[in-house]
C-alpha positions in Angstrom: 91.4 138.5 140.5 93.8 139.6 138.1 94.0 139.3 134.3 97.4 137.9 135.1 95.7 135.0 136.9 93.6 134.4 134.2 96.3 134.5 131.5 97.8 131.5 134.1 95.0 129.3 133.4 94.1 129.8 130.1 97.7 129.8 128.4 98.9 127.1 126.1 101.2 124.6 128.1 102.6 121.0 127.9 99.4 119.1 128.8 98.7 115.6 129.6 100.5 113.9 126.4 101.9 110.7 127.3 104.6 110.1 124.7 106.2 107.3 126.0 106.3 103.8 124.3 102.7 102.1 124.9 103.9 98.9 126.6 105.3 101.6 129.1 101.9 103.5 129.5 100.1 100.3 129.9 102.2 99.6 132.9 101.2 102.9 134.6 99.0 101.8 137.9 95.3 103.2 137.7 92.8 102.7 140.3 90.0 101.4 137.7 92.9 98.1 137.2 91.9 96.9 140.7 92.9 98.7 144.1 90.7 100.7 145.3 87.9 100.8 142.6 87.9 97.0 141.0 84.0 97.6 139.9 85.2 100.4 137.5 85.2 98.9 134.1 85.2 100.7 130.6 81.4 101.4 129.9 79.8 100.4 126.7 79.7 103.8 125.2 83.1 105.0 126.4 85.0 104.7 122.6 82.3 107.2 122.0 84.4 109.7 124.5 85.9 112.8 122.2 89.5 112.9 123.8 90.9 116.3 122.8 94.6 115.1 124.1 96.5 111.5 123.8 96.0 110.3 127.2 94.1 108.1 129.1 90.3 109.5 130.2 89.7 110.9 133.1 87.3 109.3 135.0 84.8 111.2 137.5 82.8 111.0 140.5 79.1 112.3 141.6 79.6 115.0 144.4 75.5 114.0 145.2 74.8 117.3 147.6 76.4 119.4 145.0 75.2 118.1 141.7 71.6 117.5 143.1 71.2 120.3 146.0 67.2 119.7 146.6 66.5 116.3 147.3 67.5 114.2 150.2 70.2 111.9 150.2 69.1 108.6 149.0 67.0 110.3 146.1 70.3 112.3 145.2 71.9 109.0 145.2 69.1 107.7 142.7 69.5 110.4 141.0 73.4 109.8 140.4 73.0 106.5 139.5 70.1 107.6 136.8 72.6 109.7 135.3 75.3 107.0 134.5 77.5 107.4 137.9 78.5 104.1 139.9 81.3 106.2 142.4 80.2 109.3 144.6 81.1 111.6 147.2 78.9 111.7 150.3 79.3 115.6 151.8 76.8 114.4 154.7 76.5 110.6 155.5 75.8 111.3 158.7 71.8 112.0 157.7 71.2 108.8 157.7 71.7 105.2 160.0 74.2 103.4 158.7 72.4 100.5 157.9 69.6 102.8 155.5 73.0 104.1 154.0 74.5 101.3 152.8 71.4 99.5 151.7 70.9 102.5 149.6 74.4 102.4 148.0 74.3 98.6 147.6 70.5 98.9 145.9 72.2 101.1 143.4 75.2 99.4 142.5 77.0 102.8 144.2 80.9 102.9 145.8 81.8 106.1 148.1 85.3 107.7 147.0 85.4 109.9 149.6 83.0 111.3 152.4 83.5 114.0 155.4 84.6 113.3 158.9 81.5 115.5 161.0 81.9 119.2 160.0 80.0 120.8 162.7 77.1 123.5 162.3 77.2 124.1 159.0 74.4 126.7 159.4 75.8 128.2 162.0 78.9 128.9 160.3 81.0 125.8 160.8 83.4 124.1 158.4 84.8 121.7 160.5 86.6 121.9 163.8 89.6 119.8 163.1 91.9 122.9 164.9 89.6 124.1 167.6 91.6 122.8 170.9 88.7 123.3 172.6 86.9 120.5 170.3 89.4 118.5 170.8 87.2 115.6 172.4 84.4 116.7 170.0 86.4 115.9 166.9 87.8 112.5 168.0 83.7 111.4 168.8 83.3 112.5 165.4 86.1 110.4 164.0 84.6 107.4 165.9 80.9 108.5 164.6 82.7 108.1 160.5 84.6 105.3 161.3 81.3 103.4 162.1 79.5 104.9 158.7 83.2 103.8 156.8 82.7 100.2 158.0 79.4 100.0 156.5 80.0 102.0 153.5 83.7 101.5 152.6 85.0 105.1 151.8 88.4 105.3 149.5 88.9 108.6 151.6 87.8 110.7 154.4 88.1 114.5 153.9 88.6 116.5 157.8 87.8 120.3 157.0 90.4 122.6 159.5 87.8 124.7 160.2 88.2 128.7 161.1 90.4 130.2 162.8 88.8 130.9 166.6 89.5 134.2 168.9 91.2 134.0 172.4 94.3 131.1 170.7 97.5 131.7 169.3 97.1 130.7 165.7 100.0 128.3 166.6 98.3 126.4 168.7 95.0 125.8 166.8 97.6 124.6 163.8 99.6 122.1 166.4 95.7 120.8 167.3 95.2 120.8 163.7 98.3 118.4 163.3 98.1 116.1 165.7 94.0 116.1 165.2 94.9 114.5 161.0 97.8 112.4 162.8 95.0 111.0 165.0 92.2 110.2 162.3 94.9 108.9 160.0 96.1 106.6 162.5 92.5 105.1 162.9 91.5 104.6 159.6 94.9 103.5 158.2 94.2 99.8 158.9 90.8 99.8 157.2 92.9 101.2 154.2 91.6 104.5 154.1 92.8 107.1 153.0 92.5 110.6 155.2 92.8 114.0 153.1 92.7 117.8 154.1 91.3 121.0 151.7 92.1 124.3 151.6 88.9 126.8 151.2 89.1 130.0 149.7 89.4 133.0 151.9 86.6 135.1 149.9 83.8 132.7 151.0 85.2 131.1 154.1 87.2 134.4 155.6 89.3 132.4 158.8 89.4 129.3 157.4 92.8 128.1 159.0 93.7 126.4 155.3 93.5 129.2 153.1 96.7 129.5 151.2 99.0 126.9 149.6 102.1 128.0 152.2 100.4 126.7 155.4 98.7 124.2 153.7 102.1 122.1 151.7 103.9 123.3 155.5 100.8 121.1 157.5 101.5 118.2 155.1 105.1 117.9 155.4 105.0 117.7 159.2 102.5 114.9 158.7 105.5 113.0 156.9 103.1 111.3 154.1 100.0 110.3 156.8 97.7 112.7 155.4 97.2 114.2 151.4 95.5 117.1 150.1 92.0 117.3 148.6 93.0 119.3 145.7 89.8 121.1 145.1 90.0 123.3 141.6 87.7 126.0 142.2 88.9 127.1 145.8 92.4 127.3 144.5 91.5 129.5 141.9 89.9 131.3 144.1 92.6 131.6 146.5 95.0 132.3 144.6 94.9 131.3 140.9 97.9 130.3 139.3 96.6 127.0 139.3 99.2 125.3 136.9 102.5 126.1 138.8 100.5 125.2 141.8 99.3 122.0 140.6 102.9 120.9 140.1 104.5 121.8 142.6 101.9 120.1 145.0 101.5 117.0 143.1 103.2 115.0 145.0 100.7 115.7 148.2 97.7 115.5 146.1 95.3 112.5 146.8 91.9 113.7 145.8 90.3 116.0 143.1 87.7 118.0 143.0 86.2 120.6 140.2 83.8 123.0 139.8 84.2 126.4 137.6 85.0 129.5 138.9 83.8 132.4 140.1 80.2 130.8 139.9 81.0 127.4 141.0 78.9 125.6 138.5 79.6 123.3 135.6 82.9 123.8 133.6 82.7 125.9 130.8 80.5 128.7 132.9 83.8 130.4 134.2 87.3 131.5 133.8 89.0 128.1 133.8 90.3 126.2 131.4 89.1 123.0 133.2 89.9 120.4 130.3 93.7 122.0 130.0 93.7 122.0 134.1 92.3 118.4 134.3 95.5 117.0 131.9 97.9 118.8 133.7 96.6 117.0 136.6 97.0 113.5 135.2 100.1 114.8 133.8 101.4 114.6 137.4 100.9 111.1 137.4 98.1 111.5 139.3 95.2 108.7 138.2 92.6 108.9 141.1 88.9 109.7 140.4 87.8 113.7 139.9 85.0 114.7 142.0 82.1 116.8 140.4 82.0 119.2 143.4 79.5 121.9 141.2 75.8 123.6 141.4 74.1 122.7 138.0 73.1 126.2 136.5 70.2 124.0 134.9 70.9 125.2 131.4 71.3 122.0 129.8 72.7 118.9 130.6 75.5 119.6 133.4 77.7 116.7 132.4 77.9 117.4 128.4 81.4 119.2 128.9 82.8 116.0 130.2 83.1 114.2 126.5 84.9 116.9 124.9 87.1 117.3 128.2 88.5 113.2 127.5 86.2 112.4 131.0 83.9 109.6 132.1 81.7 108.7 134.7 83.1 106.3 137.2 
């Protein structure tokens, strides 16, 4: 990476100031003012929150297999609620029956923003299969398989993973099976009134990884005509590609889910290169007011959430 990549991120810009009148900001739809998350309410220590800019805070999420990488699921889940989180990500729902999964969640006063359709082997070097054409019948089982966790759990979201490129097809094709796989999922779990998003990975850990640069990824999502939105996930963009504010922007409009971790270590913010706080408001600058997903390994020197006060974020 380039110092002129990291000149991008860290460089003073127009951040997340909304100057407009406040019976106009008050009007701006959120997601904790109903929707999708009507259990999010301010928490009782939340005028304690140090917002560095004037804007609303941003509120987060509990990536469980991330933030808590060596314990099973439902003591991950414990372990999110313990720290203050009511909203988490689920990488891996799929570890558990349905029923045990939702008792869990509803035990601990827990909502799901987003979860994974089935990703494959992970060990064995899958991340997803989404454009395999030869999965093809694979992939829609698996979309059956989440749609019987969703009705149980209630995802916001669904994130499908591409998955890598595969030898013997033209690129072309696995993209077409790629497009028509997200037109497929979307369709299904449109009338439950979830939402189905798409990630690109970074090509230094996940070399083939059929979504690894902004060009195919913003050409994928236009041919889906506003079915499917991108998982905007921080620390794989920098990673990509940096130049993370001009990208931000420009795919804004596609963007449906966040997620952050810093960079190159993928760990707390504030342990890398980013400017997450400035990154975060340009974000919300964008208008966009879904939940951010903490998607990072605790280096487990100190407390892994105290960056989020000074950053104007909140648990959700």
């Amino acid at each position: 990476m380039g110092l002129a990549t990291i000149r991008t991120v860290a460089e003073p810009v127009k951040l997340g100031i909304d100057d407009r009148p406040a019976d106009a900001r008050a009007s701006r739809p959120s997601p904790a003012a109903g929707g999708l998350y009507p259990h999010l309410q301010p928490s009782a220590g939340e005028e304690d929150v140090n917002l560095a800019f004037d804007a609303p805070p941003i509120r987060c999420s509990a990536n469980v297999a991330f933030l808590f990488p060596h314990r099973r699921l439902v003591s991950a889940l414990e372990a999110a609620a313990e720290a203050g989180f009511h909203t988490v990500e689920l990488l891996d729902p799929y570890v558990l029956p349905p029923a045990e999964l939702g008792s869990a969640l509803e035990r601990l006063g827990l909502h799901v923003d987003l979860m994974n359709l089935p990703f494959g082997d992970f060990a064995a070097g899958d991340r997803g299969f989404a454009g395999d054409p030869d999965r093809r019948a694979a992939f829609r089982q698996g979309v059956l398989l989440a749609e019987a966790i969703a009705e149980r759990i209630s995802p916001a979201k669904v994130n499908i993973l591409a998955g890598r490129a595969v030898t013997g097809i033209s690129l072309a094709e696995q993209l077409a099976c790629l497009r028509e796989n997200l037109e497929f999922a979307a369709a299904r779990f449109l009338p439950s009134g979830i939402k189905v998003v798409t990630e690109l990975l970074n090509p230094i850990e996940t070399p083939g990884f059929l979504l690894s640069d902004v060009e195919t990824v913003d050409t994928l999502l236009e041919s889906l005509d506003g079915r499917v939105g991108f998982q905007l996930d921080i620390y794989h963009l920098q990673r990509a590609s940096g130049e993370l504010i001009p990208t931000i922007q420009a795919l804004a409009a596609r963007t449906w889910h966040v997620q952050v971790a810093d960079a190159p270590g993928r760990s707390e913010p504030g342990t890398g290169e980013i400017n997450v706080p400035n990154v975060l408001r340009v974000i919300q600058d964008t208008g966009y007011d879904g939940l951010v997903g903490l998607e990072y390994t605790p280096t487990g020197i100190g407390d892994p959430f105290d960056w989020m006060a000074a950053a104007g974020c909140l648990r959700a």
